[in-house]
C-alpha positions as CSV (number, residue, x, y, z in Angstrom):
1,X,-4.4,17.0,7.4
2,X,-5.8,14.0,8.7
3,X,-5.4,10.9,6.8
4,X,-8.1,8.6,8.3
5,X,-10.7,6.9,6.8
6,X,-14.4,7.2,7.3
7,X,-16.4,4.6,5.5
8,X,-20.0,4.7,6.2
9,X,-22.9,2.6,4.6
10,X,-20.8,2.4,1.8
11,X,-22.2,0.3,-1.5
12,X,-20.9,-0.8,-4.5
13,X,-22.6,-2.7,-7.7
14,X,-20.7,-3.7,-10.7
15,X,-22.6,-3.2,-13.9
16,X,-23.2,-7.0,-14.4
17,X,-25.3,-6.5,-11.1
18,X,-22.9,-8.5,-8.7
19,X,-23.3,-6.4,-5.2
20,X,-19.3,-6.2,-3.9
21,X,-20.2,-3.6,-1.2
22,X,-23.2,-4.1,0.8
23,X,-23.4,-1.1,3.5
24,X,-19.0,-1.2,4.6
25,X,-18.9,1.1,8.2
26,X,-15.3,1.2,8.9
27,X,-13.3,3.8,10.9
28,X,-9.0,4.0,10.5
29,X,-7.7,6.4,12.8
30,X,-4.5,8.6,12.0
31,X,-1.4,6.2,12.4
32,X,-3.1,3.2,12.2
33,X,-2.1,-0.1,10.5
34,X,-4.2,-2.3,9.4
35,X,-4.7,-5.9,7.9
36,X,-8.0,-6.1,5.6
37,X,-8.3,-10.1,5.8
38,X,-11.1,-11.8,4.1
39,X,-11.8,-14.7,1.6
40,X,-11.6,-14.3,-2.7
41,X,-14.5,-12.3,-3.8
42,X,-15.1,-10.5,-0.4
43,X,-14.7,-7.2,-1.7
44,X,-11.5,-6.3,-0.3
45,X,-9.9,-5.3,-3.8
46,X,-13.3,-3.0,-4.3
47,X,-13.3,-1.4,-0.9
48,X,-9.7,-0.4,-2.1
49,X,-10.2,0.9,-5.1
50,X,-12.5,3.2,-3.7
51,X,-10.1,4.7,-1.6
52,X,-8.6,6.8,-4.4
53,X,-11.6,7.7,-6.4
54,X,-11.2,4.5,-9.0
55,X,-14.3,3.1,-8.0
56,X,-17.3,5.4,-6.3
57,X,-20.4,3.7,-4.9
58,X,-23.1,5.2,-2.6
59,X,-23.2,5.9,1.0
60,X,-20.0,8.0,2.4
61,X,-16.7,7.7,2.2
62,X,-13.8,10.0,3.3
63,X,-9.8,9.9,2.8
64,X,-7.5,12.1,4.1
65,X,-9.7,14.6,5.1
66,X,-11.7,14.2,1.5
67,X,-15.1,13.8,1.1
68,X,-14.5,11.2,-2.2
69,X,-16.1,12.3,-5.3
70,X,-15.2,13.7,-8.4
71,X,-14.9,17.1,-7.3
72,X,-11.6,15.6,-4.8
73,X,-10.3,12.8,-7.4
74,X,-7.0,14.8,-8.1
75,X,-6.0,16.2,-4.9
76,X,-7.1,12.6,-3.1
77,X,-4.8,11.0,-5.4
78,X,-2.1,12.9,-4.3
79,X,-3.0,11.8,-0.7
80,X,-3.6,7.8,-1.3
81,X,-0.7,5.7,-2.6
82,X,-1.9,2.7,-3.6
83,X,0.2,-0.2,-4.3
84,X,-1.6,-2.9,-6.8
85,X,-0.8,-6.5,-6.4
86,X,0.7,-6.5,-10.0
87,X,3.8,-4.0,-9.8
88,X,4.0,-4.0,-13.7
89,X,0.7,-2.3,-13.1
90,X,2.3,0.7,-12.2
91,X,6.1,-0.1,-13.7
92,X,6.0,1.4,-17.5
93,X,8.7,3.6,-17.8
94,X,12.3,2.8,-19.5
95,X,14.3,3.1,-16.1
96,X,12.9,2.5,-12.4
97,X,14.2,6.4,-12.0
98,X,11.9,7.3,-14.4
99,X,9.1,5.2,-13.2
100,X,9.4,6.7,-9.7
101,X,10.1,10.4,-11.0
102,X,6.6,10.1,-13.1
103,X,4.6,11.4,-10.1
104,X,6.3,14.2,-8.8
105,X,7.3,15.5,-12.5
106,X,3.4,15.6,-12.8
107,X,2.8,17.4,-9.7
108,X,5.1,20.3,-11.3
109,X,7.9,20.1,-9.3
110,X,11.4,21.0,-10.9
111,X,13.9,18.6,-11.7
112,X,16.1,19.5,-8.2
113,X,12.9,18.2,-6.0
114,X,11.8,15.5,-8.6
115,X,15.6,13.7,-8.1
116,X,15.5,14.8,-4.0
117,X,11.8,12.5,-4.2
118,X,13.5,9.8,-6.3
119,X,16.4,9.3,-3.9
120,X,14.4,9.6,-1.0
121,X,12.2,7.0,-2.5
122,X,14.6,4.4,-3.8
123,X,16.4,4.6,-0.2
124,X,13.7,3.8,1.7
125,X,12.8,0.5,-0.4
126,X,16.8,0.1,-0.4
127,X,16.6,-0.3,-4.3
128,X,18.8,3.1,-5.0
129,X,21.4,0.5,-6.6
130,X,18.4,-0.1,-9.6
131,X,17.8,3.8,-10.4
132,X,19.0,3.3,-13.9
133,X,18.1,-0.7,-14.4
134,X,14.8,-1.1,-16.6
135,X,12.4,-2.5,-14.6
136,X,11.8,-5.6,-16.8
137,X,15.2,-6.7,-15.6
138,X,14.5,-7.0,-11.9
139,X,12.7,-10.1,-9.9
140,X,9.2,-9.9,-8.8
141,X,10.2,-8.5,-5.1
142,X,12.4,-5.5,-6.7
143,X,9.6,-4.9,-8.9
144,X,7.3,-4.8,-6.0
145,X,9.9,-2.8,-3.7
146,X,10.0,-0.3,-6.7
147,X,6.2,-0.3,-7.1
148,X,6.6,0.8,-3.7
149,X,9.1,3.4,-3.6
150,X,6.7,5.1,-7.1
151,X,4.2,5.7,-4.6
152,X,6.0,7.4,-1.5
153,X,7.5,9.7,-4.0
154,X,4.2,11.2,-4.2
155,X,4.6,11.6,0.0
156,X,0.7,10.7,0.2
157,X,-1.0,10.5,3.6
158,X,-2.4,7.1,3.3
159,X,-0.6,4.0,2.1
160,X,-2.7,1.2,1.0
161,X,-1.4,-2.3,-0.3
162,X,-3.1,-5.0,-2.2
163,X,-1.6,-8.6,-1.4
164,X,2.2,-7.0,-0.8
165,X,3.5,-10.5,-0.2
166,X,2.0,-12.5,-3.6
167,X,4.3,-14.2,-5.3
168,X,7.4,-13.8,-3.5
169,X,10.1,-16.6,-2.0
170,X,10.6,-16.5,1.8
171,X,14.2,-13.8,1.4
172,X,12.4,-11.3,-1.1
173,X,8.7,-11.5,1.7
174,X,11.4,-10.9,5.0
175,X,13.3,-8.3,2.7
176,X,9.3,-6.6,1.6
177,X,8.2,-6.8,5.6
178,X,11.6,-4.9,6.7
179,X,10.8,-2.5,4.4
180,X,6.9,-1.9,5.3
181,X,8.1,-2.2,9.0
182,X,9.9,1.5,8.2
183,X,7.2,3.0,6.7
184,X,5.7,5.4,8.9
185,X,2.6,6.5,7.4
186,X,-1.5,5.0,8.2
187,X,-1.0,1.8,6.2
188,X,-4.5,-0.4,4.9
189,X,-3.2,-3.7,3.5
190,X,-5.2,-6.5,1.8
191,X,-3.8,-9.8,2.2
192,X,-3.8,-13.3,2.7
193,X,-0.9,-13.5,4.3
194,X,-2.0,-13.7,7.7
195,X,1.3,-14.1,9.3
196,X,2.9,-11.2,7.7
197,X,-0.4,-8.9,9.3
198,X,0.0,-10.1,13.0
199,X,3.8,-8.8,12.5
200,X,3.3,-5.7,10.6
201,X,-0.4,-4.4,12.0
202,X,-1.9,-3.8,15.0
203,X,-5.3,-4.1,14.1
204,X,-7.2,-6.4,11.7
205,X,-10.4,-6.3,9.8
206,X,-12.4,-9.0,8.2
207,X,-14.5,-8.3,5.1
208,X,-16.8,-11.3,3.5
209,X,-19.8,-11.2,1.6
210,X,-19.0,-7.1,0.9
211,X,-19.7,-6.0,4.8
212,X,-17.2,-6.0,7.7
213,X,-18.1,-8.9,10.1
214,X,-14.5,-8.8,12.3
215,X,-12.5,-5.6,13.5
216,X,-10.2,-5.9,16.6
217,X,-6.7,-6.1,17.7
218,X,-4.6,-8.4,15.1
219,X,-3.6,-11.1,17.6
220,X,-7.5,-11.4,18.9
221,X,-8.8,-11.7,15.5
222,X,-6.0,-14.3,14.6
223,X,-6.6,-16.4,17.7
224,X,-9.8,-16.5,16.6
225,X,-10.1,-20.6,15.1
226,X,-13.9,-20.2,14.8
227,X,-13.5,-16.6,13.3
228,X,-11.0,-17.3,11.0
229,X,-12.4,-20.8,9.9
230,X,-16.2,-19.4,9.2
231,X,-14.4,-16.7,6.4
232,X,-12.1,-19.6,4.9
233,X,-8.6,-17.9,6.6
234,X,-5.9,-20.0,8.3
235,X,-3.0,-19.5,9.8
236,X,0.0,-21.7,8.9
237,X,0.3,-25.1,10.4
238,X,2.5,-24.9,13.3
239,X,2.5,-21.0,13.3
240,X,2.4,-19.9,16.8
241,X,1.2,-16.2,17.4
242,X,2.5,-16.2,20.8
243,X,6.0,-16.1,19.6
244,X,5.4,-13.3,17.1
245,X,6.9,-9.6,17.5
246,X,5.4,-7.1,15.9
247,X,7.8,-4.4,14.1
248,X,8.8,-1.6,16.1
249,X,7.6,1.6,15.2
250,X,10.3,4.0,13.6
251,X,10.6,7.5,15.1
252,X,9.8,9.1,11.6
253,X,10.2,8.0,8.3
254,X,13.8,6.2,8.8
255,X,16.2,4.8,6.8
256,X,16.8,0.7,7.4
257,X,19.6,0.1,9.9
258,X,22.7,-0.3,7.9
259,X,21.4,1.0,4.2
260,X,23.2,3.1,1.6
261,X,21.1,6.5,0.8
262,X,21.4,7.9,-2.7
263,X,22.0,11.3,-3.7
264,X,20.0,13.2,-5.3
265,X,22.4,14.5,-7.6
266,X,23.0,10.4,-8.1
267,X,19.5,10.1,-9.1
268,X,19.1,13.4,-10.7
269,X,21.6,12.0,-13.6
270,X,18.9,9.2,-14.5
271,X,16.8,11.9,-15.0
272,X,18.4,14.4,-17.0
273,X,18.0,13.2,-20.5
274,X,14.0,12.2,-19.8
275,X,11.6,14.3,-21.4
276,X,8.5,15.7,-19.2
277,X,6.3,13.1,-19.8
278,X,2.4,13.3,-18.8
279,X,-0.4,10.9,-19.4
């Protein structure tokens, strides 16, 4: 399965006749990572959404080896994971065991897979310490972190990100970052955060006005004054590119240096008194 994407003269108008999309050509290969940069209102949020069959415009788009329509909504959700800038967008259950065990529990899978996915989930965003803590309870980057770890328990193709980094102090954006940096999987993230794409991506895009008018290699697009300037992006004062290193690549899907996996049996006895809950 390939989990590129293929957008091609793709449009979008919201029904208040505000065009967000105006003809978006852009091409992610397999394995890729990459920043989506651009100003408020560029249409990066929209492009997005489209990428799992919430939004549909005209023109051609395909995911993970889906043509997107309605006739592929289902299976391409299973393929996208998409990670809203608001985690209490996607955090509604009682525990964070639950919340990431809502997924798989609606893909049918028993109980014995549905705690292997939640383990496997929380370790990898090193919040298996929160399985049974209600998600209210937990800061803004846990939250996050969790919003995350709902999403790879659905082991999609394609993980896309909108504005990971918002809202979070310096320890809980590092902590976020080490985390991403582990993720093996083609990764599209929207952000503003320009610092945090030259160290996690190796390629960046820049969307304004609804059409893509940058694409290169991260650190040309960020050395770019003039580029950066005419789309209203900046990097820090005093942030030097030249002194960034980007996050090594893991071999697979690996565990952070140092963390504690849980058990499935662990996070199988959140789960045992929770009803099979669908929406």
């Amino acid at each position: 399965m390939t989990c590129a994407v293929h957008a091609r003269e793709l449009t979008y108008r919201y029904p208040d006749g505000r065009q967000a999309l105006r003809g978006v050509d852009l091409h992610v290969e397999h394995g890729e990572r990459v920043a989506l940069l651009g100003p408020n209102g560029a249409g990066k949020t929209t492009f997005m959404l489209h990428l799992n069959g919430l939004m549909t415009g005209t023109g051609g788009l395909e995911v993970a080896g889906l043509e997107v329509g309605r006739d592929t909504v289902h299976e391409l959700r299973a393929r996208v994971g998409l990670v809203f800038q608001d985690p209490d967008d996607q955090l509604f259950m009682p525990t964070v065991a639950e919340d990431v065990a809502f997924g798989p529990l609606n893909l049918g899978l028993d109980r014995a897979a549905v705690a292997e996915r939640v383990a496997e989930a929380l370790g990898a965003v090193r919040m298996e310490h929160v399985a049974g803590r209600a998600p209210y309870q937990l800061s803004m980057g846990e939250r996050r972190r969790v919003a995350i770890a709902t999403v790879l328990a659905m082991h999609p193709a394609l993980l896309v990100l909108d504005e990971p980094s918002a809202s979070l102090d310096p320890r809980a954006r590092r902590e976020l970052l080490d985390v991403l940096a582990e993720v093996e999987r083609t990764m599209l993230v929207t952000t503003h955060d320009l610092p945090l794409a030259a160290e996690l991506c190796e390629r960046a895009v820049i969307l304004a006005g609804g059409r893509v008018v940058g694409d290169g290699p991260c650190e040309a697009i960020l050395a770019d004054r003039a580029l950066l300037a005419a789309y209203d992006l900046e990097l820090p004062a005093g942030f030097d590119l030249a002194r960034v290193e980007r996050r090594a690549r893991p071999g697979g899907v690996a565990r952070p240096p140092g963390g504690r996996a849980a058990s499935p049996a662990q996070a199988g006895s959140y789960l045992n008194e929770m009803p099979s809950r669908t929406r």
